[in-house]
N, C-alpha and C positions, 0 to 999 in steps of 0.2 A: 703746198705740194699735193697734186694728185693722186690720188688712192687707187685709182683704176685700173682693173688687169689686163693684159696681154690676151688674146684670143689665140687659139690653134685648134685646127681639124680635128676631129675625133676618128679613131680606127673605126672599119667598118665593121660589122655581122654582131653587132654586141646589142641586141635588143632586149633583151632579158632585163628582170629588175628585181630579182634575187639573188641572193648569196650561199653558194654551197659547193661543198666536194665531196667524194670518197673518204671517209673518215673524220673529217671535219663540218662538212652540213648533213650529214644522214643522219637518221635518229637510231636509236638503240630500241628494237622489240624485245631480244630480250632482259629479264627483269634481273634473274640472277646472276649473269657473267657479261656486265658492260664493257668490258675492253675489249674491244672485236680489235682484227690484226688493223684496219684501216684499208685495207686492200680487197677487201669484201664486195661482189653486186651488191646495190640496193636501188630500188625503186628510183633514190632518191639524190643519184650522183652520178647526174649528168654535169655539161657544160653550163654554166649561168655567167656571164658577163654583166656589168653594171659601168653605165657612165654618168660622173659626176666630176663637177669643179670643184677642187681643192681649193683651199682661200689665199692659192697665190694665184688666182685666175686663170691656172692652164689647165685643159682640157685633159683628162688623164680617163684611163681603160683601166677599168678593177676588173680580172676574172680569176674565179677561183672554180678550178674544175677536177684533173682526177689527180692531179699533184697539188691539188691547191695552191697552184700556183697564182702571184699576185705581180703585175707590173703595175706599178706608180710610183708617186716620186719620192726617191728618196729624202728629201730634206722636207717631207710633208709634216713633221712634227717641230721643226724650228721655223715653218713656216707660218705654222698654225699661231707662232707665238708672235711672231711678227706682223702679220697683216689677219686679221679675223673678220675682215670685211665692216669693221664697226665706221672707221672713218670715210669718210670721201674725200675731205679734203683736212690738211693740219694747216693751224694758221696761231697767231698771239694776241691775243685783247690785255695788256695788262692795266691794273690798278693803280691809280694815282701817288706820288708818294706821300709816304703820312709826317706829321710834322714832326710827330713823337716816337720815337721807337716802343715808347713805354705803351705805349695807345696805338695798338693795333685794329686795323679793320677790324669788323665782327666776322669777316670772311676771311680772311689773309691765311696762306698756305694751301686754301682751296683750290685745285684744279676743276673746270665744269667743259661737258658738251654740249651742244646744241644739235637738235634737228634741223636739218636744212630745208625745214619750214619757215625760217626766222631769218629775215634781214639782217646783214653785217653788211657797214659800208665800204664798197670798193668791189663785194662780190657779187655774183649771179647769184640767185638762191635756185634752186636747179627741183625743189617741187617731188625727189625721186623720177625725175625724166630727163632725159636728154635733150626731148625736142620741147619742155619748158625750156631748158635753160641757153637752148638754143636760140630760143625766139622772144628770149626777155633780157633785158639791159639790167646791169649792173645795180645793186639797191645803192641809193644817196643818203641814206641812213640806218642806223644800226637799231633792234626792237629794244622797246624800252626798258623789258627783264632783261634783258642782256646788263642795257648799261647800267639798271639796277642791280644788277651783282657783282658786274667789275667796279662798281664804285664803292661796292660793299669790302673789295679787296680780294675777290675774285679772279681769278686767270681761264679764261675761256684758250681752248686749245685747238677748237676745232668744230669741222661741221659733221654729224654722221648721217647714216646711210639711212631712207626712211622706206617705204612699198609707196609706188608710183600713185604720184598725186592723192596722198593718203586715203585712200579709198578700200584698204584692206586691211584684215586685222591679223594675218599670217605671217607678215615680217618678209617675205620673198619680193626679191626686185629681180625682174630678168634684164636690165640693163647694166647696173652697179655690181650682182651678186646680191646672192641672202649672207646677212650676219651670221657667225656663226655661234651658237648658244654656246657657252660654256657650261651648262647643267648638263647638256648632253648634245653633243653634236648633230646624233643622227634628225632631232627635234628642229620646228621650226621658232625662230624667235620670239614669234609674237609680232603685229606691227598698231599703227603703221610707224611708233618709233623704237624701230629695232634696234637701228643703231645705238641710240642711248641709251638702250636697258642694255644691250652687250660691253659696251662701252663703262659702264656702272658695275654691272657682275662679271668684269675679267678684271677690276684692278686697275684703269685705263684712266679714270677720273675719279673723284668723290662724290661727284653728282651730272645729272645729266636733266638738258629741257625737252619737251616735247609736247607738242598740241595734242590734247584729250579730246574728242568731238563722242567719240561712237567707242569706246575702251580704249581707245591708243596707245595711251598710256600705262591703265591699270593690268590688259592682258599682256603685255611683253611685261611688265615684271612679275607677272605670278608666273610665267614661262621658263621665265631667267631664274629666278629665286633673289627678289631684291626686291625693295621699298620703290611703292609708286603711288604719288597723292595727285589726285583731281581736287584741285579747289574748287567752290562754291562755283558758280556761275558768274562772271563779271568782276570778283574779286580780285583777279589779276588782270590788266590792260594788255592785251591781242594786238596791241599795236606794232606793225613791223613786223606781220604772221601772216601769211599767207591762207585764208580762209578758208575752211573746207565747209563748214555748216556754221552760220553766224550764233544762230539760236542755240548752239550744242560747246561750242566750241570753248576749249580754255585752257590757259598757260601750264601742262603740268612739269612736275619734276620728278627723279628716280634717286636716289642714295642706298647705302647697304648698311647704312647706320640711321636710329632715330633721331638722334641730335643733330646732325647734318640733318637729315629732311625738317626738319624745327627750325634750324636755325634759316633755313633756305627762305621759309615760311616765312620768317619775323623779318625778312629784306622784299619780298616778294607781294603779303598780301595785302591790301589796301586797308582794309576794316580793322579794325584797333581790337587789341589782343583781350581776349574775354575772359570775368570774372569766374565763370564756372570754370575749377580745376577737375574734379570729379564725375561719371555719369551716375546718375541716380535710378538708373531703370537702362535694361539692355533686352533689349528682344532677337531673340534667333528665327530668322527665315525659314520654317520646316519647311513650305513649299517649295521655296529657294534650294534648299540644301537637298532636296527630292530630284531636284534637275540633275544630281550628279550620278556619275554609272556604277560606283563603288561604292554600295550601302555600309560598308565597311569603313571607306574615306571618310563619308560624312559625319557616320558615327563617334569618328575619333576627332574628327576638326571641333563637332560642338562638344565636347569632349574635353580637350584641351581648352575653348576660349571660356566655358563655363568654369572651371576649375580656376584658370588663370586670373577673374575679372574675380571671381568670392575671393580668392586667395588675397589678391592688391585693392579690393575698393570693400570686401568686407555686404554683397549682395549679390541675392542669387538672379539670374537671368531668367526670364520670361521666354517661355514660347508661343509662335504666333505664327499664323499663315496669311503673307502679305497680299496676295491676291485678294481673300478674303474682305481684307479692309479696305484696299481699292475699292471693290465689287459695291463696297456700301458708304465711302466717302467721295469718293469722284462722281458729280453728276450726269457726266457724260459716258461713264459705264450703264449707269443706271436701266438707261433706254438700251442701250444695247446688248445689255442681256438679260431684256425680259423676258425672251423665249425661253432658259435655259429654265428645270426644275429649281424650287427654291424647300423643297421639304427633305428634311433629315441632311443628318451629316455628307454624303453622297453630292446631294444638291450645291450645297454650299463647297464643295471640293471643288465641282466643274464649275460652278460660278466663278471661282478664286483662279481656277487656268488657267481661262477663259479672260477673267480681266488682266491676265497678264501677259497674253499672248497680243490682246488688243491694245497695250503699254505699248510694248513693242509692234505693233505694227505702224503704229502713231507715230512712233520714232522715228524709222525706216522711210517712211514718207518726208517727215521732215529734214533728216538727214540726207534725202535723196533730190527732193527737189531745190535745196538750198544750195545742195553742187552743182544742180544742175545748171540754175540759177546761175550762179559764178562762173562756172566752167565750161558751158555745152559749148559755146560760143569758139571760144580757144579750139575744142577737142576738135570740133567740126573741121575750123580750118588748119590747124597743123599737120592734117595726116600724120597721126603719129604711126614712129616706126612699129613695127609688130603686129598692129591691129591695135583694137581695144577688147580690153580684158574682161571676163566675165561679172569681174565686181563694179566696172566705169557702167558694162551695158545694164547691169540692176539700175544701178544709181539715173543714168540717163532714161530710163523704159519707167520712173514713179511716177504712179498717176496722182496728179497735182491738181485733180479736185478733191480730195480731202483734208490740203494744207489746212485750212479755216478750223474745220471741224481737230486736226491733229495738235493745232496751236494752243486750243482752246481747251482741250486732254491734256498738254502741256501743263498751262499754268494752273489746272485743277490736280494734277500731279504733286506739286509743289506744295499746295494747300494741304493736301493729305500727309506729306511726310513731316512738314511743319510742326502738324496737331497727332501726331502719335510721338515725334521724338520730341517738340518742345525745346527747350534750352539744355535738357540735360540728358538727351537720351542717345541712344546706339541703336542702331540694325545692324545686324551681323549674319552675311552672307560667304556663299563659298564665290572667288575672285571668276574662276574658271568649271565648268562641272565634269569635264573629261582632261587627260594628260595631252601634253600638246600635241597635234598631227606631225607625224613622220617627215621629215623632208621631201621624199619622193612620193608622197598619199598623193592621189587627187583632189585638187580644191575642193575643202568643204563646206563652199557657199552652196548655202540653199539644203543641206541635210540636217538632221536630228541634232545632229552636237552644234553646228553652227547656231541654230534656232536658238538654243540652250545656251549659249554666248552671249547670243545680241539679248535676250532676255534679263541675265544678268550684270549686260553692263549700262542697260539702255535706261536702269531704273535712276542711277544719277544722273547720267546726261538729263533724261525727260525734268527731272524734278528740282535740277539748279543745284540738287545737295552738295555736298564734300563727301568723299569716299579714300579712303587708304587700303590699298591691297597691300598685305602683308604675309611672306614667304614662312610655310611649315615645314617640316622637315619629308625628305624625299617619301614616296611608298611606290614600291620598286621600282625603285631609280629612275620615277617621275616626279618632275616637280609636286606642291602642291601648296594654296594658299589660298587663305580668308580674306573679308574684306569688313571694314568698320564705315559705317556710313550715318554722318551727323548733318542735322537739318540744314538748310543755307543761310550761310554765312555762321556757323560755327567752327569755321574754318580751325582755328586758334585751340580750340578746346580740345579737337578730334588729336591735333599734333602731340598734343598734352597728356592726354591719354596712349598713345601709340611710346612714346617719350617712356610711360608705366611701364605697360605690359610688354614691349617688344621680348625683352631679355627672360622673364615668363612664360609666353609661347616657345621659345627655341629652347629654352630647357627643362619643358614639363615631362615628367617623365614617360608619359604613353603618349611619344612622341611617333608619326605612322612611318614609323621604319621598320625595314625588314618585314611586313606583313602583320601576323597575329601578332599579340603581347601572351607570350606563353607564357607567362606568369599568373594572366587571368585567365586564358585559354586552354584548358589540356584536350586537342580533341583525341578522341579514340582513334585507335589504330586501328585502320581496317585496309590490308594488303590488296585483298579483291575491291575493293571500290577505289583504291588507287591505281589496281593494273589495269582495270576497264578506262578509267579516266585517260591514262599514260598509250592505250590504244587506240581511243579516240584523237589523241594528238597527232600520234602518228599518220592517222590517216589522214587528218589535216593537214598533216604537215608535206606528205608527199601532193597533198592538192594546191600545192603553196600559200594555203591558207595559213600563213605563219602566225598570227594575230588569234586566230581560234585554238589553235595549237598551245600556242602559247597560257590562253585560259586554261586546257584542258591538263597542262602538265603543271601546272599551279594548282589545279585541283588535287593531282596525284599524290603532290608535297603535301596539301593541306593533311591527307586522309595518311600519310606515311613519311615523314618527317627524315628519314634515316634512309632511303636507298639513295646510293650516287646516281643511279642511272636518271630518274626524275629531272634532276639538278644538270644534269651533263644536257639532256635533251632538250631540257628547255634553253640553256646557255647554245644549242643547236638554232634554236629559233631565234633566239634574240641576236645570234649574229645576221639570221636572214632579213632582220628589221634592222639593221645596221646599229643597235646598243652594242657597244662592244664595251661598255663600263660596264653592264650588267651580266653580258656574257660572261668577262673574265669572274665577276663574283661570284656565277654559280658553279663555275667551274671550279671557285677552290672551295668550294661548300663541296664538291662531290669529291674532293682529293681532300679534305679534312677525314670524309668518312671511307674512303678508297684509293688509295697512295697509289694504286698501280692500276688506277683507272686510265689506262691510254688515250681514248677519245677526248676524255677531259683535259687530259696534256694537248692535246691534237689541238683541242678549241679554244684552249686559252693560251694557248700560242696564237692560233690565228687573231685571237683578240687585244693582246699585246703587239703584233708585229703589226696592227692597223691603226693601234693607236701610237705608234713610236716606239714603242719599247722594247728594242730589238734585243737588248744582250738578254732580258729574262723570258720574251721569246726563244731565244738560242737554247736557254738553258732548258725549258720545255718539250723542244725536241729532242734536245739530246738525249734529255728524260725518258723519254716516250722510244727510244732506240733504243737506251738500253732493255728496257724492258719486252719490247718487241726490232728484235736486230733487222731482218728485211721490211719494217715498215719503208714503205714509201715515200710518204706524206713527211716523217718524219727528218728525212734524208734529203730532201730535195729542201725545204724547210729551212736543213742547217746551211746546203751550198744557198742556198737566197742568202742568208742573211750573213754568211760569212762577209761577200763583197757590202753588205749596206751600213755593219758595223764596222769593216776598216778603214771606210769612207769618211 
């Protein structure tokens, strides 16, 4: 059955791509009396319209303007539960029957998905395009992991939704629809297998496949918050896979448990299961862990994986800066940065960038001329619908005089990760170094965080390792997750250890939630360096720099922990970013400390009545009536949602 949605027009004059109203997106100036009536001027409550597809695929007009008022559909919350864009197509593979009841598959009761990068016979494999699937006949066999897990006693259920001709690592398909993340809707999934990491973190299957080339894999599950393992290089047979880069390219899988992702392992990988149970040495990436934006995040991720790895193996972790060791074990760094200074600490910092920057541009060549290789041919002649996307035109624009020289980086790559981890060692990096782009951001091919992506996922691809991304607990209400990466072909080992520590990481207790740990943290209270920060928001915020805003009134909270207003304003912003789970949480962070904070009633109604929850919406307004009788906002509010809860 197909998955595909219905199309319809969209209203006109809605070009906007904020969210606000009169009492609901204005910020609060002032500090001591936050409950303005909601009926107030401000700077910052005009008309904003927004247009987006819901994941019943119909075209729907969000505007919230001086009544806040919202048209969309009502049944968008049993919607959401019903089709989340993860499948494209449901279908049944099932398992052979067994002779014994008593002797069960080592898979049996398992449900799994597939990318529809992967041959099933009788289907199209459809590539994330239309005009592949258009222009390709039906696969005459089914890939050989497939039928190695439905023999294992596996039930394949289905194909999901990938980014067009896996060439992006944002999870967005303008033909099928983007999946929709379950960690947070407004977020992009991750690609290019979106669909099975949604598919995996909604509850839909126990595990899900999906080709790894350039992170695939590994960054939709640090996005989603789920287990995602890239096997060694060639350890699993590609056969029946749709090739995106042959040299990069490999079988992975996603689960939300480590024993599923092991046991997937013990069906899946070729090389016979290894004697080391233990790591004996574990190195932490400073530089790696340097790439990410929240000196805070990083702090706490090596933090917890240090604590967690003494606690279960009984040694302490090692730090190291990988570039560094590139710089002076790969020969073909060598020559290329002779130029840079090599005296004092300083020297050797840019040297270590520098080699890592040159990792990854190695890749990007490789990964680019290898599609091109496969694909240019095809793209050329299908005119595909839409045009071609910014991530095809990189991919097809790589200059493909460096393949030689990038091959050969390559496998000097491997050499180097080999002889620092040995048979028993760890690297241990952050999966992603920023929270996921926004749904509606502009593509961030080719900016500072992208760079910062391909860097850290390009370090397995390049070097054939094994790598496991593994989900930490949210830091405000972003995902966030580590990665374990073991030399090639210790596939086996790396699972064994993941198998340890999983249940360690998720309940260490300076886990990065909620921000500081005020237990170890007491900062000082300082009013005035909170109300200059809470002004700077402001002004931010009517420049609809929501995102700076956003920093600034996080700073305000840091320095004064206790006013609602902070809490309310920022839950102002994060509904203009479309977070409406974060929203609604600061909002009752500012009615813990302010009961008859109206605007906070205002906004975390609007943030429940966007995410489905209409009756404790209802009750929000009515809240916020009683306490102010001609609100507005409030009133217009209740008649919405009278009709959308009798429905």
């Amino acid at each position: 059955m197909s998955m595909r949605g219905r199309s319809f027009s969209t209203q006109a004059g809605s070009d906007s791509s904020s969210i606000s109203s009169r009492g609901v997106g204005s910020v609060e100036s002032g500090a001591a009396s936050p409950s303005g009536s909601g009926n107030e001027s401000d700077a910052t409550s005009s008309w904003f319209s927004y247009i987006m597809t819901p994941p019943n695929g119909l075209w729907v007009l969000l505007g919230l303007g001086i009544a806040g008022a919202f048209i969309y559909t009502r049944s968008r919350r049993k919607q959401l539960r019903k089709d989340i864009r993860a499948f494209i197509k449901y279908l049944e593979l099932l398992p052979p029957p067994t002779s014994s009841p008593a002797a069960p598959l080592p898979l049996s009761g398992l449900k799994f998905a597939v990318q529809d990068i992967f041959d099933i016979k009788g289907e199209v494999t459809g590539f994330g395009s239309p005009d592949w699937e258009r222009t390709h006949q039906a696969a005459t066999c089914t890939a050989s992991s497939i039928m190695d897990l439905v023999q294992a006693g596996a039930i394949c259920i289905g194909k999901t939704c990938m980014d067009e001709l896996g060439i992006s690592s944002n999870g967005q398909n303008r033909h099928t629809g983007t999946p929709v993340n379950p960690v947070e809707m407004s977020y992009v999934p991750g690609g290019a297998s979106s669909g099975s990491a949604v598919a995996v973190a909604s509850d839909l299957v126990d595990f899900a496949l999906g080709i790894d080339s350039s992170g695939d894999v590994r960054i939709p599950a640090a996005y989603c918050g789920v287990l995602g393992f890239r096997p060694s290089h060639g350890n699993v047979p590609c056969s029946g896979a749709i090739s995106v880069s042959p040299c990069l390219d490999t079988v992975g899988w996603f689960s939300r448990e480590p024993r599923i992702l092991q046991n997937v392992g013990k069906i899946l990988l070729k090389n016979h299961s290894s004697d080391v149970k233990r790591p004996k040495r574990v190195f932490i990436a400073d530089d790696c862990f340097n790439l990410a934006a929240s000196k805070e995040i990083r702090e706490r991720q090596i933090s917890i994986v240090s604590k967690t790895i003494e606690k279960e193996y009984g040694i302490k972790v090692s730090r190291m800066k990988l570039g560094e060791h590139f710089a002076s074990k790969i020969p073909s760094l060598k020559m290329s940065l002779v130029c840079f200074r090599v005296d004092g600490e300083s020297g050797k910092a840019e040297r270590g960038a520098s080699a890592l920057r040159f990792v990854r541009d190695a890749f990007l060549v490789l990964h680019g001329h290898e599609f091109k290789m496969n694909h240019e041919e095809w793209i050329q002649s299908a005119k595909m619908s839409g045009g071609i996307s910014v991530h095809l035109k990189r991919a097809l624009e790589m200059n493909s005089d460096l393949v030689a020289e990038s091959m050969k980086l390559r496998n000097e790559a491997r050499i180097a990760f080999n002889e620092l981890l040995m048979t028993d060692g760890l690297l241990v990096i952050p999966t992603i170094p920023t929270p996921p782009p926004a749904l509606h951001e502009k593509d961030p091919v080719d900016s500072d965080s992208d760079d910062c992506v391909t860097i850290l996922s390009c370090l397995a691809s390049m070097s054939g390792c094994c790598q496991v991304s593994i989900p930490l607990a949210k830091y405000d209400g972003c995902p966030t997750a580590v990665s374990l990466i073991a030399r090639h072909g210790a596939d086996h080992f790396l699972l064994e250890v993941v198998s340890k520590i999983f249940s360690g990481l998720q309940n260490e207790p300076e886990v990065l939630a909620n921000g500081f740990n005020h237990e170890e943290v007491k900062p000082v209270r300082r009013p005035d360096s909170a109300e200059a920060a809470k002004e700077k928001g402001n002004a931010a915020f009517k420049k609809k720099d929501y995102k700076v805003a956003l920093r600034c009134y996080t700073e305000a909270i840091q320095w004064d922990e206790e006013n609602p207003t902070y809490y309310s304003n920022r839950a102002a912003a994060y509904l203009a970013l479309y977070n409406f789970h974060q929203a609604e949480a600061d909002c009752c962070k500012a009615l813990e400390i302010d009961k008859k904070n109206v605007k906070a009633l205002l906004r975390r109604a609007t943030a429940r009545e966007f995410l489905g929850f209409y009756k404790d919406a209802d009750e929000d307004f009515r809240q916020a009536l009683v306490l102010e009788p001609t609100n507005r906002t409030a009133s217009d509010g209740i008649r919405r949602l009278k009709k959308l809860i009798l429905d």
